[in-house]
C-alpha positions as CSV (number, residue, x, y, z in Angstrom):
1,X,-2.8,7.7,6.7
2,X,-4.0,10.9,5.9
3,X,-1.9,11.5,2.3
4,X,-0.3,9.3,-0.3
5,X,3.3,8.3,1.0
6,X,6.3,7.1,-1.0
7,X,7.3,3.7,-0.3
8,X,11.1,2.9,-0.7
9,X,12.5,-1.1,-1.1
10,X,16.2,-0.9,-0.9
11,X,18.5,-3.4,-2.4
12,X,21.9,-5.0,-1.9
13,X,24.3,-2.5,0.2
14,X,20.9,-0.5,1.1
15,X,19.3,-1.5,4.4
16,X,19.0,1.9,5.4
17,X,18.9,5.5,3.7
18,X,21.5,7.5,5.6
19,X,19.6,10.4,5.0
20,X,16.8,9.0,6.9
21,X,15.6,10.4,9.9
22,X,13.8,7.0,11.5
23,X,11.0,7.9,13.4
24,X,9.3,4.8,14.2
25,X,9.9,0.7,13.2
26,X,6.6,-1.2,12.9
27,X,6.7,-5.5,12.3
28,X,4.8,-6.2,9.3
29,X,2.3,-9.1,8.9
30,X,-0.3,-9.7,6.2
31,X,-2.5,-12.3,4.5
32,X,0.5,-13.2,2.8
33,X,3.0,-13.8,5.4
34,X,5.2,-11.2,6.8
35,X,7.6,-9.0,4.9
36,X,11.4,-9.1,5.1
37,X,11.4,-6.6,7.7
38,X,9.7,-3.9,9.8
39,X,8.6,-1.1,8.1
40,X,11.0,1.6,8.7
41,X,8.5,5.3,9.3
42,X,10.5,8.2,8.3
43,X,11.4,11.7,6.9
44,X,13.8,12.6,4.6
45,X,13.5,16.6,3.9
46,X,11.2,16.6,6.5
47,X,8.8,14.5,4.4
48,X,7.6,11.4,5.4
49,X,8.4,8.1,3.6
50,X,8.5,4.3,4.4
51,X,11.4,2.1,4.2
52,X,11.4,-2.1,3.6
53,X,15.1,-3.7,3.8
54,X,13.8,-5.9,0.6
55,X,16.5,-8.7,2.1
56,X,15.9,-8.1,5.8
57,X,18.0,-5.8,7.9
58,X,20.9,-8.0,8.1
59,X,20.7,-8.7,4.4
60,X,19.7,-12.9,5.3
61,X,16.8,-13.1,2.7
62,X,18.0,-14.4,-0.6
63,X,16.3,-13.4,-4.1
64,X,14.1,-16.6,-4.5
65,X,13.1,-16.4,-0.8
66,X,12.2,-13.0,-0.9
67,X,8.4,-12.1,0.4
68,X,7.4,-10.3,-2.0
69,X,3.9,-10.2,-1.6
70,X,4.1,-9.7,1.9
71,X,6.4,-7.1,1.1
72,X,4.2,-5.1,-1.4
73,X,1.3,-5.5,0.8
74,X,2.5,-4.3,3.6
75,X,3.6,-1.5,2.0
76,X,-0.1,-0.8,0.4
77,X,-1.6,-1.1,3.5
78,X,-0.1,1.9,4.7
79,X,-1.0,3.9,2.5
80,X,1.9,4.3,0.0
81,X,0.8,4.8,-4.0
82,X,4.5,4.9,-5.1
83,X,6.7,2.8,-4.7
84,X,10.7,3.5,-6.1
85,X,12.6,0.2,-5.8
86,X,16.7,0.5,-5.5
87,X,18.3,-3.0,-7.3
88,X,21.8,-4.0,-7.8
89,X,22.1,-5.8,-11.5
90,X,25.0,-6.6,-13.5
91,X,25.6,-5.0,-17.0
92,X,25.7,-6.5,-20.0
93,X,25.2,-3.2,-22.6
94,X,28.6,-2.0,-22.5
95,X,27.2,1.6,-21.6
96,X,26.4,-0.2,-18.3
97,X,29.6,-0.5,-16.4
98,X,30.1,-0.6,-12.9
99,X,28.7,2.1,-10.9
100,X,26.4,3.2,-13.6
101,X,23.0,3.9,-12.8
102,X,19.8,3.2,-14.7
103,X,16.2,3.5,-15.2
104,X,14.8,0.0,-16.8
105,X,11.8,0.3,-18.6
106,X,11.3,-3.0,-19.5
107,X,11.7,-6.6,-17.9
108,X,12.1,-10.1,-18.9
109,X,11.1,-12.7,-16.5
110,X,13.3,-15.8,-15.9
111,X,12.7,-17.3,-12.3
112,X,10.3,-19.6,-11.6
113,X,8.4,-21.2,-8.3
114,X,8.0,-17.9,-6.7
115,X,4.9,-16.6,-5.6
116,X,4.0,-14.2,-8.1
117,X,0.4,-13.0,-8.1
118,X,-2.4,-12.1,-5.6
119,X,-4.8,-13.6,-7.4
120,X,-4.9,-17.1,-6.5
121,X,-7.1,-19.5,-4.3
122,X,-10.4,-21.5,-4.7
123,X,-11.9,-17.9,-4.0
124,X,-10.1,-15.8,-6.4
125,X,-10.9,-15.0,-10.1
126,X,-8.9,-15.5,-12.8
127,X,-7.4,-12.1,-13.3
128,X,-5.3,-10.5,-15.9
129,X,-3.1,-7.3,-15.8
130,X,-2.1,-5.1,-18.2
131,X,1.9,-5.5,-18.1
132,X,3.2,-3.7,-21.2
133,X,4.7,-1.2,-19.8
134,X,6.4,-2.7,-16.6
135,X,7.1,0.5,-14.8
136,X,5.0,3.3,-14.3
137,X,5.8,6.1,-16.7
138,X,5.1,9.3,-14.6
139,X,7.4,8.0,-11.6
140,X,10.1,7.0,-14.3
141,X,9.7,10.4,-15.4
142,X,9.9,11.8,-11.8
143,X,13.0,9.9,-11.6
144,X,14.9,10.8,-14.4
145,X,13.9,14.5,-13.7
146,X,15.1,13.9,-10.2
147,X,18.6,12.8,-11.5
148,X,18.6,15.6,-13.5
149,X,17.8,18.0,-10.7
150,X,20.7,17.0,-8.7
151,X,23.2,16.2,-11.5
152,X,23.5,13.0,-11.6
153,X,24.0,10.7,-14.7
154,X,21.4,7.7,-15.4
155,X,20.7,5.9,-18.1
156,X,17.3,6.4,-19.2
157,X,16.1,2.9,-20.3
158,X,17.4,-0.3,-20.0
159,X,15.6,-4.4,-19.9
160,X,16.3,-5.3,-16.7
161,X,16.5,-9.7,-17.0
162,X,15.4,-11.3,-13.8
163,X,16.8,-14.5,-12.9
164,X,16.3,-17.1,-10.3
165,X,19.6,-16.9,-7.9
166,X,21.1,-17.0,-5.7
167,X,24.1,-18.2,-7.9
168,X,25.6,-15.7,-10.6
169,X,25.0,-16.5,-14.1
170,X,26.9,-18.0,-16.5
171,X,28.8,-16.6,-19.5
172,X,26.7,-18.4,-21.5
173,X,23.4,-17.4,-20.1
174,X,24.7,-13.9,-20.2
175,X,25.0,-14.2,-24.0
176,X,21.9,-15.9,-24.0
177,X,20.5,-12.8,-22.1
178,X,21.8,-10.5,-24.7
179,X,20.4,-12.4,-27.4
180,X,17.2,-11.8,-26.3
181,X,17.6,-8.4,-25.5
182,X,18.7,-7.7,-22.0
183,X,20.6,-5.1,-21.3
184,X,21.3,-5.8,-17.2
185,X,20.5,-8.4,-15.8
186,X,19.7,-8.6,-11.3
187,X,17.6,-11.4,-9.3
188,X,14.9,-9.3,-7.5
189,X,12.8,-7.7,-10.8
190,X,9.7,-10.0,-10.6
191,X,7.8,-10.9,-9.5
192,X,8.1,-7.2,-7.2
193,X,6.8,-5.3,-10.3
194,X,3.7,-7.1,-11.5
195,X,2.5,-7.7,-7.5
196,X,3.0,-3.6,-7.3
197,X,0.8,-3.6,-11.0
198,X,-1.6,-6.1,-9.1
199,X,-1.8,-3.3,-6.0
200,X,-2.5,-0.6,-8.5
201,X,0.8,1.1,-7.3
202,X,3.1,3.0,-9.8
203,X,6.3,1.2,-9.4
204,X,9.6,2.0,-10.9
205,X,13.5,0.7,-10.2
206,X,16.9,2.7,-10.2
207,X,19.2,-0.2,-11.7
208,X,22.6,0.0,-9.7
209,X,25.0,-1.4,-11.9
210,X,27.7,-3.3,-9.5
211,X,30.0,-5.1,-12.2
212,X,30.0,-6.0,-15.7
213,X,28.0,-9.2,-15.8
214,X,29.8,-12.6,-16.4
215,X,31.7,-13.4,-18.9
216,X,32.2,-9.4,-19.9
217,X,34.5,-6.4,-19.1
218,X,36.1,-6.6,-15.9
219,X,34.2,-10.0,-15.4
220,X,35.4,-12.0,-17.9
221,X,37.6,-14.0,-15.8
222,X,35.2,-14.3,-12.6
223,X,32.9,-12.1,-10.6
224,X,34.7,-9.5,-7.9
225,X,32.7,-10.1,-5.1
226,X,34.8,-7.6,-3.1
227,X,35.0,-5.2,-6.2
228,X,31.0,-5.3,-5.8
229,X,31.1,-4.0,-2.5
230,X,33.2,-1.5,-3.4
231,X,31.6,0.3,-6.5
232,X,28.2,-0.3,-4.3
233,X,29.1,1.6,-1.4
234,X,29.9,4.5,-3.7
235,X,27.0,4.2,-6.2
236,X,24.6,3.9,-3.9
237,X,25.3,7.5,-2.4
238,X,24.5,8.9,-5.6
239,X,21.2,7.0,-5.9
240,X,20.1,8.2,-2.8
241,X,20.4,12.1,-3.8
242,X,18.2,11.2,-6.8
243,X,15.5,9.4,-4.2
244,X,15.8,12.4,-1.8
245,X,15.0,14.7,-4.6
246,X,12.1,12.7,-5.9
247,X,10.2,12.5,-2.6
248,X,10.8,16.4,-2.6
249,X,9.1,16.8,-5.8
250,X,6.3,13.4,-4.7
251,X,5.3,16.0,-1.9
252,X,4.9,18.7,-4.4
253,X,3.4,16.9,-7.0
């Protein structure tokens, strides 16, 4: 490719950006496997970007089976140096309620069995990254400019806790969670942000909040899963200004 393009992984409710203009679908396969779905060629503002349906195009992937090296490969490949990741989570601050958005900028890791690093294989050196800071700083700071921009609220940090899935959590683990310092909590975090540190690609995540997480609020008797769809559908519209805005200001920058 002959410039840097922004990648986009959507989430839960986000297949596809309606304010996409599609311009070519192309199947992806790499060393690792291939991703969850074509890569979707685009513009939005005229501006090209690529698209990856994180849970396929008909949403059949679930967290734990998720590619994600395939999926941050692919992406790589084509030349894409940011990458802004949309995720559904549940909130557990009580700032977070449903329909909030957010900006994590820090994770905890819970899952377990899932392919998490490139570096691995009789041919492969032991490698270590530098993961104290999760998400890239400058495209945080793009994003939260970006909401800005447009007007529309975010919070501007949060610890996003990733756990295994597919089942909801427990009210217990929720507290649990909390006690450790989580303020959201979704299923898709890692190991999609240290493969993206791994690839040397500045990585960042708008947190969709879809419902209080179990055990609080509006959850404390059970999970909504109709409620989700709901507050997602509406959410997710305002995520996708601040993502049309911040490939605006990618081109610029």
């Amino acid at each position: 490719m002959s410039a840097p393009v922004l990648g986009i992984i959507g989430g839960t409710g986000l297949t596809e950006l309606s304010n996409l203009e599609i311009v070519r679908r192309q199947v992806a396969r790499t060393p690792y496997g291939e991703a969850s779905g074509a890569l979707t060629f685009g513009r939005m503002g005229g501006i090209p970007v690529i698209f990856l349906a994180r849970h396929g195009y008909g949403h059949t992937i679930a967290p734990h089976q998720v590619n994600y090296r395939a999926n941050l490969w692919a992406l790589h490949a084509e030349g894409v140096t940011r990458v802004v990741s949309i995720a559904s989570v549940g909130g557990i601050a009580p700032e977070l309620g449903p329909g909030t958005l957010a900006l994590p900028n820090q994770i905890l890791d819970y899952t377990w069995g899932r392919k998490c690093t490139f570096f691995e294989g009789p041919d492969q050196p032991v490698t270590h990254v530098d993961f104290t800071h999760p998400y890239c700083p400058h495209l945080r700071a793009a994003l939260l400019g970006a909401a800005a921009a447009v007007g529309e609220p975010i919070v501007p940090e949060g610890v996003y806790a990733t756990t295994q899935g597919p089942r909801l959590e427990t009210a217990a683990e929720i507290d649990r969670l909390e006690r450790d310092g989580a303020t959201m909590v979704g299923m898709t975090g890692m190991p999609e942000a240290a493969l993206a540190r791994e690839l040397s690609l500045s990585y960042a995540t708008i947190a969709v909040v879809a419902n209080h997480a179990a055990g609080r609020g509006t959850s404390s008797g059970g999970i909504s899963l109709d409620a989700i769809r709901a507050v997602m559908q509406e959410a997710l519209g305002r995520a996708r200004r601040i993502v049309e805005r911040v490939v605006v200001d990618h081109e610029r920058s």
